[in-house]
C-alpha positions in Angstrom: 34.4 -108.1 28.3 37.9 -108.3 26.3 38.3 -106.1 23.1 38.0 -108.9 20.7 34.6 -110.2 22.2 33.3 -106.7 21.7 33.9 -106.7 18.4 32.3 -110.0 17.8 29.5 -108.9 19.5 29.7 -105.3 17.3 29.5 -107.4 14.1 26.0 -109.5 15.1 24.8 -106.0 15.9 25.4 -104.7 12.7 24.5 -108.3 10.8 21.0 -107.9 12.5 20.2 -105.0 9.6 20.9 -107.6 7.2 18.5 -109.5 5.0 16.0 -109.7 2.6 15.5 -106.8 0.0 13.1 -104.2 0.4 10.4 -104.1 -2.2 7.4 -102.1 -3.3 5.0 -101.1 -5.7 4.9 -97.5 -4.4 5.3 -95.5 -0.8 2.3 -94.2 0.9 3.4 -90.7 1.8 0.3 -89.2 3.4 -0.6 -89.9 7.2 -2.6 -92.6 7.9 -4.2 -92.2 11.8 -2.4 -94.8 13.9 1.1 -94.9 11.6 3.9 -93.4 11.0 5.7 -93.6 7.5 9.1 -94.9 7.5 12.1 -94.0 5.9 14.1 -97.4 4.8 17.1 -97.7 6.5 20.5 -98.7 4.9 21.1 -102.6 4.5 24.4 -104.1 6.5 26.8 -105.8 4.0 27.0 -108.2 6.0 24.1 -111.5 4.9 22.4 -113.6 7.4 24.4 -116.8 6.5 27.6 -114.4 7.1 25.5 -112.9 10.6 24.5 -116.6 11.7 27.2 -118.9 10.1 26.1 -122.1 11.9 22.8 -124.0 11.3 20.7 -126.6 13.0 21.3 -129.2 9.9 17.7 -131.7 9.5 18.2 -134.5 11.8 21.0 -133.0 13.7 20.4 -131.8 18.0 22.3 -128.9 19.2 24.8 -131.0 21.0 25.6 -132.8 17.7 26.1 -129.5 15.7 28.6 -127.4 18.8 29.9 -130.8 19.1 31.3 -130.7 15.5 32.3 -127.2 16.4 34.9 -128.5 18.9 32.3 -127.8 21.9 33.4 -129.6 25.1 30.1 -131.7 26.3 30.6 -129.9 29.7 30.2 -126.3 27.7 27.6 -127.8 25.8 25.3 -129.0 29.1 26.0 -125.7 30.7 24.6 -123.6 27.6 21.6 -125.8 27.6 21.4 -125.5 31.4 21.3 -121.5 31.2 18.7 -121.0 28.7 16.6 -123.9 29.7 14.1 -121.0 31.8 13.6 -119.4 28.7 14.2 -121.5 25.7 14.9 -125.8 26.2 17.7 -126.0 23.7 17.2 -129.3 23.8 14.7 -129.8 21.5 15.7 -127.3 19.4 14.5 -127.2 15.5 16.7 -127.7 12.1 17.3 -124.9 10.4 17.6 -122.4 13.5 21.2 -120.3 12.4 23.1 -119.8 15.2 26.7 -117.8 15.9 29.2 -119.1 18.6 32.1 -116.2 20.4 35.0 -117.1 21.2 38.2 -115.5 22.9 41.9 -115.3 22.4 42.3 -118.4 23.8 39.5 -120.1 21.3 37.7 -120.5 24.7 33.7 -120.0 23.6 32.4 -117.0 25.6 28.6 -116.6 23.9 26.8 -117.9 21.3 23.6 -116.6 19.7 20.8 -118.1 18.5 18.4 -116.3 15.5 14.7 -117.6 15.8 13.1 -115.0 13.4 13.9 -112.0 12.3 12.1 -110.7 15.8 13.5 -112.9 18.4 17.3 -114.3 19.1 18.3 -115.7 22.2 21.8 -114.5 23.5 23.9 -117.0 25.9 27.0 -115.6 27.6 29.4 -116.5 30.1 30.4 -113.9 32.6 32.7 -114.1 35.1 32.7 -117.8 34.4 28.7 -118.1 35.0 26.7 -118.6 32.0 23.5 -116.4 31.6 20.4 -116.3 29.1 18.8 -113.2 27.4 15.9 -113.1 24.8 16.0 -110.1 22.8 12.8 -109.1 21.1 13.2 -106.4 18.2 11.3 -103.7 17.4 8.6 -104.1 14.3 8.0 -100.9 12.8 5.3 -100.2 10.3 5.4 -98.8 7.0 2.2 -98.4 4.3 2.6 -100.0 0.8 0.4 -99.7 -1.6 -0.4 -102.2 -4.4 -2.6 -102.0 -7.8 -3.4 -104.2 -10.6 -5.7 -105.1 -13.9 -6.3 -108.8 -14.7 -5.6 -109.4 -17.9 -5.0 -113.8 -17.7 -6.3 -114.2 -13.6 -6.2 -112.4 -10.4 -3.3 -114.1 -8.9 -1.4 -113.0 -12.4 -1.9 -109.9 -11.6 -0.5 -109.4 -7.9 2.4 -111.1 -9.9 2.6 -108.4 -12.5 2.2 -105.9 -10.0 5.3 -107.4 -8.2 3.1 -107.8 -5.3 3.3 -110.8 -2.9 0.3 -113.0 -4.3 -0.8 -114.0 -0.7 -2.2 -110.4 -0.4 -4.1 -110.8 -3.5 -5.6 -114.0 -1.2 -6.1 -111.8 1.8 -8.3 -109.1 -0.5 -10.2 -112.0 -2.6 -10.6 -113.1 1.3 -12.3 -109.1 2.0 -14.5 -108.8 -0.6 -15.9 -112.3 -1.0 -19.0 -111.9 0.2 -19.2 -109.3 -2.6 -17.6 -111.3 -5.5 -17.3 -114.9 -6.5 -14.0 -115.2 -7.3 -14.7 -118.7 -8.5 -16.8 -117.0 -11.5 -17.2 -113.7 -11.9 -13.7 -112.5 -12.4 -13.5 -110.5 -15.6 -10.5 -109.6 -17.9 -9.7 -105.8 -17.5 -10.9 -106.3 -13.9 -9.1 -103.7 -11.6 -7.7 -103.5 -7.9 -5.9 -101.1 -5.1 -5.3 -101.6 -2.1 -3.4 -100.1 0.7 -1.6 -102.4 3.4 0.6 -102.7 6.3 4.2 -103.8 5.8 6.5 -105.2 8.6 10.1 -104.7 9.1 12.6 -105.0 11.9 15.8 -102.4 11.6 14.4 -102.1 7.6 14.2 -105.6 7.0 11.1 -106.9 5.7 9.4 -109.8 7.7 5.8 -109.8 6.6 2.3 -108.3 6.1 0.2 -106.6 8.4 -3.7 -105.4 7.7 -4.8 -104.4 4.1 -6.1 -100.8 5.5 -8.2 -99.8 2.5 -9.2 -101.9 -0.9 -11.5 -101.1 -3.9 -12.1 -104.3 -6.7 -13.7 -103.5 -9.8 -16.0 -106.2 -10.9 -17.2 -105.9 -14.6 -17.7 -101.9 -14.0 -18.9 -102.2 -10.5 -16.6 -100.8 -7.9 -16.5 -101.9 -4.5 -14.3 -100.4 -1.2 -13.3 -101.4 1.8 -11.8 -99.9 5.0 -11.0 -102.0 8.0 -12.4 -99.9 11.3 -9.6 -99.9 14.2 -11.1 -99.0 17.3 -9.2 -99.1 20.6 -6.4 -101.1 18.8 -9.3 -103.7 18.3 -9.7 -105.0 14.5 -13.9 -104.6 14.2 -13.9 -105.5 10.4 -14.1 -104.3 7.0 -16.9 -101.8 6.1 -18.0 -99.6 3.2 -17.3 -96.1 3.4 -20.8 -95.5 4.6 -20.4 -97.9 7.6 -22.6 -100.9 6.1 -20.5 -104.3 7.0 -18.5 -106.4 4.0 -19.1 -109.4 6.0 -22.4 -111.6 5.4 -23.5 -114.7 7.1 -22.1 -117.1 3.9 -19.2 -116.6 2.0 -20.2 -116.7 -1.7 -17.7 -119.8 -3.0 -16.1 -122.5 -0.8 -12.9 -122.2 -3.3 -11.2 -119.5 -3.2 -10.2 -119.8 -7.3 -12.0 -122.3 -9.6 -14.4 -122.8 -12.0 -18.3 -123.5 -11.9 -18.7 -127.2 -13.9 -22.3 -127.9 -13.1 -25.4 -125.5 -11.8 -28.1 -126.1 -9.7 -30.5 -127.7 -11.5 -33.9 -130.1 -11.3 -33.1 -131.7 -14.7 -29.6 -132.3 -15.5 -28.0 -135.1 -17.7 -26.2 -137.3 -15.4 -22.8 -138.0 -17.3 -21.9 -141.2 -15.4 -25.6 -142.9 -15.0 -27.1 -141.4 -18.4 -30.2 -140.2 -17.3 -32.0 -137.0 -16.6 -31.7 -136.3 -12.8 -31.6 -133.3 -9.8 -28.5 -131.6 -9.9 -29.3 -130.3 -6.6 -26.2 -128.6 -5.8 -23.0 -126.4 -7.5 -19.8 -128.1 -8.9 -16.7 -126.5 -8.9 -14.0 -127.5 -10.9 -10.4 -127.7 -9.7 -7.1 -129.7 -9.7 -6.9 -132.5 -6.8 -5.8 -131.0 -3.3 -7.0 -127.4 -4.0 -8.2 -126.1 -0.6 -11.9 -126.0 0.2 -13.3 -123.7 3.0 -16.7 -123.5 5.3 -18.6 -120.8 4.0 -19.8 -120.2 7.5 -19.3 -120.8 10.9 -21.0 -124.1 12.4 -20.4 -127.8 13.8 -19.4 -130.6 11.6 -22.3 -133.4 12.0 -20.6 -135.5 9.4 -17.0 -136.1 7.8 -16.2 -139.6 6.2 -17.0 -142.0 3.4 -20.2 -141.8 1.8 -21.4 -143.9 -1.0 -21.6 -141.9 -4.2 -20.8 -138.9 -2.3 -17.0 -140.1 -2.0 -15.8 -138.1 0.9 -18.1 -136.1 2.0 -18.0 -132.9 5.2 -21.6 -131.7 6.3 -21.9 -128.7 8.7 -24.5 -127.4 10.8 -24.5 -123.5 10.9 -27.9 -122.6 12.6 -31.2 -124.0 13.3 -31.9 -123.3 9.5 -29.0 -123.9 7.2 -26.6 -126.6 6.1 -23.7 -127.6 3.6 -22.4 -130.3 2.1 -19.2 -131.0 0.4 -18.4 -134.3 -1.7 -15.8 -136.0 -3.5 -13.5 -134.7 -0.8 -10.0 -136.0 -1.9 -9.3 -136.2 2.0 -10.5 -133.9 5.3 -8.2 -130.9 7.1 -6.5 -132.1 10.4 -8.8 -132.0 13.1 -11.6 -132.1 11.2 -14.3 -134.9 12.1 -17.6 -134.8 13.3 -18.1 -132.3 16.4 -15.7 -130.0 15.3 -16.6 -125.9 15.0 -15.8 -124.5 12.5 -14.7 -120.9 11.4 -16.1 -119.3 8.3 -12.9 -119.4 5.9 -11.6 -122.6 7.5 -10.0 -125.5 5.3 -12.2 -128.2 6.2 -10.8 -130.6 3.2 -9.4 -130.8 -0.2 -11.1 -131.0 -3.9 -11.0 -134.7 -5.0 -11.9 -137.4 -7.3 -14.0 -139.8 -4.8 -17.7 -141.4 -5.2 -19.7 -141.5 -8.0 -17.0 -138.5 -9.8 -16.0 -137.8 -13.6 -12.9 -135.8 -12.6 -11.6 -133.7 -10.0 -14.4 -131.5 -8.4 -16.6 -130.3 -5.8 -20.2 -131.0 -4.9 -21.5 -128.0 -3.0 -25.0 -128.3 -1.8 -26.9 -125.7 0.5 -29.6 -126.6 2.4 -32.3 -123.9 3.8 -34.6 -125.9 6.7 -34.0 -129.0 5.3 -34.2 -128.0 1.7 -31.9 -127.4 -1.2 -31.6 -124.3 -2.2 -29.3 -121.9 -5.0 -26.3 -121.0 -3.4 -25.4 -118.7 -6.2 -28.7 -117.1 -6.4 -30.0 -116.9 -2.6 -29.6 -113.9 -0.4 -27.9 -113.8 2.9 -28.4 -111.7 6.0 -25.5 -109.0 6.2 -23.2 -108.3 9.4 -24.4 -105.5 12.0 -22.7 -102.4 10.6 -20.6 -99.5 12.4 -22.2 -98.8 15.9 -24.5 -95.7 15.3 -22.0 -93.6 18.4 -18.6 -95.0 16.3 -19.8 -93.7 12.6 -18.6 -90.2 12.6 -15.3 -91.3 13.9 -15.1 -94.3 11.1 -15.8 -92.0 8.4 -13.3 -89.4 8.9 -10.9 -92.5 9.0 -12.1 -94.1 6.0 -11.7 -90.6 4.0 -8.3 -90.8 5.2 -7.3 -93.7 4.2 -9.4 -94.1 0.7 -7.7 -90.8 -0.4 -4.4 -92.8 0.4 -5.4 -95.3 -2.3 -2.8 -95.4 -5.7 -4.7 -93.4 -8.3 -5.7 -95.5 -11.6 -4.4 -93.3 -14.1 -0.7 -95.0 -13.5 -2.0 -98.5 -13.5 -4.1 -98.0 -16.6 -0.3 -96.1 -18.4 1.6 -99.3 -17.3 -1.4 -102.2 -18.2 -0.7 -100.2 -22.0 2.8 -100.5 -21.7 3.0 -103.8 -20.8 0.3 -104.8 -23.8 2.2 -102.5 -26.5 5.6 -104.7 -25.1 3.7 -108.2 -25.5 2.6 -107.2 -29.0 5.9 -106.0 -30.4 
C-alpha cells in the first residue's frame, strides 16, 4: 500500500474515537460482578462529518452520490460487485456517511462506509482486485448511575438530573406493577438507579440494563435488582428474591391522568343521565401510546359504535380488556394477533361516543367488569429456591452501588434556593 494511502487509512483510524460527548451524573467506582469500570478514553479532534465526509443524501442511490464524486460507472459496479456477499450496496439507505481513498494519481483505492458507531464496511482494491471487509467494534461497558426528586413530573426530573429521559421510561417500565405512574406520582417523590452504558473506543452509543433501581412512592421505598444468571436476563426481583413482575401491568399509559373511575352510578356528560361507568378513563393528548397490560390474543380491533375504536384482548380463560376511543391501532395489530405485555397496541383518541381526548379502559374477570385499580393480581414465580443465595450476594452488591440520597437531597435545595432568588 503506497505511503499516502496509509495515511488516509491512519486518519479514519483515529476519526473512529470521534463523536458524541461523554456524559454522566456520576461514575460507579465499586465492582459490580460481571463488569469492569472503564476509564474514558481521550476524544480524536477529528468529528464524524470530518471522519465520514460524504453522505447518502434522501432520495439519492450510491451510484448517484460516487457518481457526483467523479466515480467512473465501471469503479462504481465493481465496488457494489465486492461487497454485495456481505452488504448489497445497492439498496443502500440515506443518511449512511461514507469516506472514499484515493492515490497520487486521484485513482480511488478504498472507500468506507460508517453504518453505526459498531459496524463499517471497508472496500479496497488490491493489486487491482477489489475486496470487502465488515469490521465490527468492540462495546465496552461502563456503570452510570442516575438520581432524582420530582418536583413538576417524573420525566422532569431525569431531565434535571441530566439523564436521558428514555431511562426514566425503562424504570417507570420496572416498577410498574408496583406504581401507577398514571396517578400516584407525588411531588418530592425520589429515584436511583444504577445502569449500563455503551461505548465503542469511549464513544457513547446507548444504554444497556438498569442493574439496580429503588422509587420512593409517597414514603414507600421500593428496589429492584435484575438477576443475570448464565448471561441469561431472568428479571427484576426484590432484594429478598420475590419477582417485580405481576400478571397485569397497573396502567395501560405509561404517563397520564385518571378522568373518570369505575363506577355503577356516574353522570354521563354527553347523554345526561345517571349510568355504569364500568371502566377507568385516562386522560391524555391525541397519539399518546397505549400498551397491553398483559400478554394475550387480540379478538377484536376496529370500529365500534360508541366505543369509537376499540382493541379487546384475550389474556386467559378468565380475563379480558378493552380499550376505546382509540385514535388509530399499532401496525400489525388486528384481530389474531399476540400480544406482549408492554406492547403499543394503539393510540389515545377522540372516537365514539367521546368529550375529549381519552381512554376507556375496562377489565373484565370471567365475563365480568371488574376494578382495575383496586383488584389484585397473581405475582411472577420468584428466584428458584437453588439460585437465591447466589442472587442475594449479587443484589447486596449492586444495591450498595446505588448513589446515596444525601447528594440528591443538597442539589434538590440548591436548585429550589436558585428558583426562589
Amino acid at each position: 500500500m503506497n505511503k499516502t494511502l496509509k495515511l488516509l487509512y491512519y486518519s479514519v483510524f483515529l476519526a473512529s474515537l470521534s463523536g458524541l460527548i461523554y456524559y454522566g451524573h456520576h461514575l460507579q467506582n465499586t465492582k459490580t460482578p460481571g463488569l469492569e469500570i472503564l476509564e474514558q478514553e481521550p476524544v480524536s479532534e477529528l468529528s464524524l462529518e470530518e471522519a465520514f465526509p460524504y453522505v447518502i443524501e434522501p432520495r439519492s442511490t450510491l451510484s448517484s452520490s460516487l457518481t457526483e464524486l467523479g466515480v467512473s460507472p465501471q469503479v462504481i459496479q465493481e465496488i457494489v460487485t465486492a461487497a454485495k456477499p456481505i452488504e448489497n450496496l445497492a439498496r443502500i439507505r440515506p443518511g449512511i456517511r461514507f469516506q472514499i481513498f484515493k492515490d497520487e494519481t486521484s485513482e480511488i483505492q478504498g472507500i468506507e462506509f460508517r453504518f453505526s458507531a459498531v459496524e463499517r464496511l471497508s472496500v479496497k482494491k488490491i493489486s487491482g482486485t477489489w475486496s470487502a471487509d465488515k469490521i465490527k467494534e468492540q462495546v465496552d461497558i461502563q456503570v452510570v448511575t442516575f438520581s432524582g426528586i420530582v418536583n413538576m413530573s417524573l420525566w422532569e426530573s431525569a431531565l434535571n438530573a441530566k439523564m436521558d429521559p428514555n431511562l426514566i421510561s425503562e424504570l417507570a417500565d420496572i416498577f410498574a406493577w408496583e406504581v401507577d405512574f398514571a396517578r400516584e406520582v407525588r411531588v418530592n417523590d425520589r429515584w436511583r438507579l444504577t445502569v449500563e452504558q455503551k461505548l465503542v473506543k469511549g464513544e457513547p452509543i446507548g444504554w444497556g440494563s438498569i442493574l439496580a433501581a429503588e422509587y420512593e412512592n409517597a414514603g414507600t421505598s421500593y428496589k429492584a435488582v435484575l438477576f443475570r444468571n448464565n448471561g441469561e436476563e431472568i428479571g427484576y426481583f426484590t432484594p429478598d428474591g420475590a419477582s417485580l413482575r405481576k400478571m397485569f401491568l397497573r396502567s395501560p399509559i405509561r404517563y397520564g391522568r385518571i378522568t373518570s373511575r369505575f363506577s355503577t352510578r356516574r353522570f354521563h356528560p354527553i347523554l345526561k343521565i345517571r349510568r355504569p361507568h364500568l371502566g377507568v378513563d385516562y386522560g391524555a393528548p391525541i397519539g399518546t401510546p397505549i400498551r397491553t397490560v398483559g400478554d394475550g390474543t387480540v379478538i377484536f380491533a376496529k370500529y365500534n359504535g360508541g366505543g369509537g375504536n376499540v382493541v379487546r384482548i384475550r389474556h386467559n380463560s378468565m380475563y379480558e380488556t378493552v380499550y376505546k376511543h382509540l385514535h388509530g391501532f399499532a401496525k400489525g395489530v388486528r384481530s389474531g394477533t399476540k400480544v406482549k405485555q408492554g406492547q403499543i397496541i394503539g393510540y389515545v383518541g377522540n372516537t365514539g361516543l367521546s368529550t375529549g381526548p381519552h381512554l376507556h379502559f375496562e377489565f373484565y374477570n370471567s365475563g365480568r367488569y371488574v376494578d382495575p385499580l383496586t383488584k389484585k393480581f397473581p405475582t411472577a414465580e420468584p428466584v428458584a429456591p437453588h439460585l437465591l443465595t447466589q442472587f442475594k450476594a449479587e443484589a447486596a452488591i449492586l444495591l450498595t452501588g446505588l448513589p446515596g440520597w444525601d447528594s440528591l437531597q443538597a442539589a434538590n435545595k440548591t436548585s429550589s434556593d436558585s428558583s426562589m432568588n
